[in-house]
ZATI-650127 format. One line per field, with one value per atom (N, C-alpha, C, O): y, z, x; residue in one letter; atom name; residue number from 0. Coordinates in pm, whole numbers. Atoms other than C-alpha are relative to their C-alpha. Layout:
<atoms>
north = Y / ...
up = Z / ...
east = X / ...
r = A / ...
a = CA / ...
k = NUM / ...
</atoms>
This chain:
<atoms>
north = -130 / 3836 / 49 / -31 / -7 / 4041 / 183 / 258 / -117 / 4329 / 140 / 133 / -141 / 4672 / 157 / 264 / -176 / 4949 / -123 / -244 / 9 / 4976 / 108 / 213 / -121 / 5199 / 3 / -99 / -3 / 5339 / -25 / 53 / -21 / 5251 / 20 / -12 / -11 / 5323 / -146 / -122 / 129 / 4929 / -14 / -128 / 54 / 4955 / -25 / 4 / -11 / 4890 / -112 / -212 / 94 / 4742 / -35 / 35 / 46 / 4536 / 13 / -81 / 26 / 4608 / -45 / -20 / 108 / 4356 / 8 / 72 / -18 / 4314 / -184 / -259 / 75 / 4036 / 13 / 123 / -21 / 3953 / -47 / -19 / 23 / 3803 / 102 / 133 / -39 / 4015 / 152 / 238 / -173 / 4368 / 25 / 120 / -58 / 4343 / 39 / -7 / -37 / 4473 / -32 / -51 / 83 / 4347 / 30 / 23 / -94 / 4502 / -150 / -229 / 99 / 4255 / 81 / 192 / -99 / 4405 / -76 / -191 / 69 / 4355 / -80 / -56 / 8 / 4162 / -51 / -144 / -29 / 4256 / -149 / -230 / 39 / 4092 / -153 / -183 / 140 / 3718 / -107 / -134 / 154 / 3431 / -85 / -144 / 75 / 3222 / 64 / 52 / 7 / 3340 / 180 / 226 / -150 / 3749 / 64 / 12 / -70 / 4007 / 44 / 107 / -17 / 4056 / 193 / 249 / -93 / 4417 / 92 / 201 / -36 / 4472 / 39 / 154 / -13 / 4392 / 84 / 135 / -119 / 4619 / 134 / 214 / -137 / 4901 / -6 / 84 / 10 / 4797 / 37 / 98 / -46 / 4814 / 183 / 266 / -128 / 5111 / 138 / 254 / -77 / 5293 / 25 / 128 / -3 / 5214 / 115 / 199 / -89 / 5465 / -21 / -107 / 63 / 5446 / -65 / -13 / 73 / 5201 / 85 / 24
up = -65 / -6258 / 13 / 40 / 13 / -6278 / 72 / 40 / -53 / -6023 / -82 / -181 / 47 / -6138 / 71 / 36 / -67 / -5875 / 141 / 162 / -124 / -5524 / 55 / 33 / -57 / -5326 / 161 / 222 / -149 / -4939 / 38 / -11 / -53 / -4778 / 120 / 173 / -106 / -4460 / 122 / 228 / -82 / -4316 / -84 / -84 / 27 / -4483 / -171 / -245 / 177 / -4873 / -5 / 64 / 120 / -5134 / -162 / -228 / 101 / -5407 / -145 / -166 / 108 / -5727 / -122 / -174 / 119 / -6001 / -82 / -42 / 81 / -6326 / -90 / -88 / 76 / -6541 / -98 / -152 / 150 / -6829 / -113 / -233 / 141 / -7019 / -15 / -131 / 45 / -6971 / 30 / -43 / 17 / -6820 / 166 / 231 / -147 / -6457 / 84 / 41 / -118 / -6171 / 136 / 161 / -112 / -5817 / 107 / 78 / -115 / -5485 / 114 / 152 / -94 / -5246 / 113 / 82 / -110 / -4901 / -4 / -46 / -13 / -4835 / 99 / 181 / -155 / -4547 / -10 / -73 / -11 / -4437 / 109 / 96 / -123 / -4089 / -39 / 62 / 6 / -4227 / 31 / -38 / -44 / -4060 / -52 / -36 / 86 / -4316 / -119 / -147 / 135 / -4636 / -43 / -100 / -27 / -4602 / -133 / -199 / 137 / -4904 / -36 / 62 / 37 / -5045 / 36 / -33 / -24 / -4900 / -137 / -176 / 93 / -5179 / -130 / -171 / 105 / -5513 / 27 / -70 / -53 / -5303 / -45 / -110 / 59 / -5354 / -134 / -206 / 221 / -5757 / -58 / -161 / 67 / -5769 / 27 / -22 / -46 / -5588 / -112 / -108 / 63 / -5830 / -171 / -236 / 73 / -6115 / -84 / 5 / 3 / -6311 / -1 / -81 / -43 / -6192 / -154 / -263 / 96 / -6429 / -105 / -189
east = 2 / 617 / 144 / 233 / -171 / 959 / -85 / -177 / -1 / 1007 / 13 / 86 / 3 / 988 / 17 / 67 / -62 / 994 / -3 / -2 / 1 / 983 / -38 / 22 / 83 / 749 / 2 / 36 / 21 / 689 / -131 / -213 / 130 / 386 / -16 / 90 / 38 / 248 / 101 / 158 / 10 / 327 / 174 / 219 / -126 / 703 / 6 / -88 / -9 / 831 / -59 / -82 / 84 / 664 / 107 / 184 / -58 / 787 / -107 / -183 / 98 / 582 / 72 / 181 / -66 / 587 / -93 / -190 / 42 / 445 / 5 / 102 / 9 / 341 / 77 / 98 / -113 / 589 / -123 / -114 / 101 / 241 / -96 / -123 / 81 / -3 / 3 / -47 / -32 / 110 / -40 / 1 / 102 / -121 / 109 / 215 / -74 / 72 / -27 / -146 / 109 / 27 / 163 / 283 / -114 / 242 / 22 / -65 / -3 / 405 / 45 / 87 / -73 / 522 / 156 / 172 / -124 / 921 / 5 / -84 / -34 / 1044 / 124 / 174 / -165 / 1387 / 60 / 152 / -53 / 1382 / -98 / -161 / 79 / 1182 / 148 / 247 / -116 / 1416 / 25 / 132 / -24 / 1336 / 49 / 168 / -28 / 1343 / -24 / -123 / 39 / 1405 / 55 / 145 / -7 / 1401 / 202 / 243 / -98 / 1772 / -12 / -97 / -30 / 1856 / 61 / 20 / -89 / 2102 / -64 / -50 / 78 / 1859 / -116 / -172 / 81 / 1614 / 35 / -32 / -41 / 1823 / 30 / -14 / -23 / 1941 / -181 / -209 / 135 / 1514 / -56 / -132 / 66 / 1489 / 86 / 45 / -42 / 1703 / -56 / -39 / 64 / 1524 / -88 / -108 / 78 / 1301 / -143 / -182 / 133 / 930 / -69 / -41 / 74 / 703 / -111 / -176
r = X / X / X / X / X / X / X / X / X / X / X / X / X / X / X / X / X / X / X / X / X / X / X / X / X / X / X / X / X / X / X / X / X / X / X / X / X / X / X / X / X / X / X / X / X / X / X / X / X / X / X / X / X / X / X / X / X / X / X / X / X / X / X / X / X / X / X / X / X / X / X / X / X / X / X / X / X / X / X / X / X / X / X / X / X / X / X / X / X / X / X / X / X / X / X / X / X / X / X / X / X / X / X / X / X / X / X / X / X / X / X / X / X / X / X / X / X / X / X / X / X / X / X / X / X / X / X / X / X / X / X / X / X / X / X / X / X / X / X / X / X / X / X / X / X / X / X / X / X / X / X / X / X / X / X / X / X / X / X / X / X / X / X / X / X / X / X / X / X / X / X / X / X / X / X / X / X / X / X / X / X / X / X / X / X / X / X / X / X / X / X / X / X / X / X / X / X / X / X / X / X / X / X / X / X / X / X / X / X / X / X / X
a = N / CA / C / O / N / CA / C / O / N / CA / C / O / N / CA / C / O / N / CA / C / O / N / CA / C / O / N / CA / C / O / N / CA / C / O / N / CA / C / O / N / CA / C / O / N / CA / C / O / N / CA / C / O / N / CA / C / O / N / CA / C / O / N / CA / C / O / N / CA / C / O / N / CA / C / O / N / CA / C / O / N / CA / C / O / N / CA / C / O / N / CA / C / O / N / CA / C / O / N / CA / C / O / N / CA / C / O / N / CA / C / O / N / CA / C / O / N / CA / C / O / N / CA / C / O / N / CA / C / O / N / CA / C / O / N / CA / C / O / N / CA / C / O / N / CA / C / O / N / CA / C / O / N / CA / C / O / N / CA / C / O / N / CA / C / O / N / CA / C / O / N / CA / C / O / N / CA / C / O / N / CA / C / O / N / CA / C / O / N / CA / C / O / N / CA / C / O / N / CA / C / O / N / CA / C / O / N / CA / C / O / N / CA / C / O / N / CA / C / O / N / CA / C / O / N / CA / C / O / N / CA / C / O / N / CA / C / O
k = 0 / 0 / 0 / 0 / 1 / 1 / 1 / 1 / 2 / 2 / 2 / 2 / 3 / 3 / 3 / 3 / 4 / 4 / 4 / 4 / 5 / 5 / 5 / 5 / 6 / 6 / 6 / 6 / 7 / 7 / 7 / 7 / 8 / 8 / 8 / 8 / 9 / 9 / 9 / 9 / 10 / 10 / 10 / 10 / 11 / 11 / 11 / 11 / 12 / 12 / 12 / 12 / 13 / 13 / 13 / 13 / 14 / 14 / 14 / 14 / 15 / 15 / 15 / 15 / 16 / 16 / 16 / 16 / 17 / 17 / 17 / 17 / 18 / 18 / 18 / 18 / 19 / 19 / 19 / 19 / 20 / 20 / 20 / 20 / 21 / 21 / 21 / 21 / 22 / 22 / 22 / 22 / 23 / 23 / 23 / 23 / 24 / 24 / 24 / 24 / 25 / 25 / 25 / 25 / 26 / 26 / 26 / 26 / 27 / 27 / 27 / 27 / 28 / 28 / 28 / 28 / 29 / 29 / 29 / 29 / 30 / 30 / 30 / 30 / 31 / 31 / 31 / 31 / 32 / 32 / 32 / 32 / 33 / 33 / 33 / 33 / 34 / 34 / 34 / 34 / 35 / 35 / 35 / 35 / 36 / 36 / 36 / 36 / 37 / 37 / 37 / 37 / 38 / 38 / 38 / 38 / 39 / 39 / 39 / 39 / 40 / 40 / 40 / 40 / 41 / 41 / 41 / 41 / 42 / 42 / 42 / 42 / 43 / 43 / 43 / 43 / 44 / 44 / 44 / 44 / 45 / 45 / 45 / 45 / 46 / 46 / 46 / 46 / 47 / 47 / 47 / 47 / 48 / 48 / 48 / 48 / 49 / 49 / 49 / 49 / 50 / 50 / 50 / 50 / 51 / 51 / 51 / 51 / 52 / 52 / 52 / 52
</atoms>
């Protein structure tokens, strides 16, 4: 799965990714504020600049 955009939803951003085998797409939510293991802020915005899929 290799990121591709980044969308708004209601509950906060979404990470949408894409299969490199077969094409499916499938949305993860971000999380900025996770204590353990929290979404990179920075590669957020390099996705968010992207042009949509």
């Amino acid at each position: 799965m290799a990121p591709v955009a980044l969308d708004h939803a209601a509950k906060g951003w979404v990470i949408v990714h894409r299969c490199t085998a077969c094409g499916h797409t499938s949305r993860n939510r971000a999380t900025l504020d996770d204590p353990i293991q929290p979404d990179d802020p920075a590669a957020l915005a390099a996705l968010s600049a992207l042009p949509p899929p």
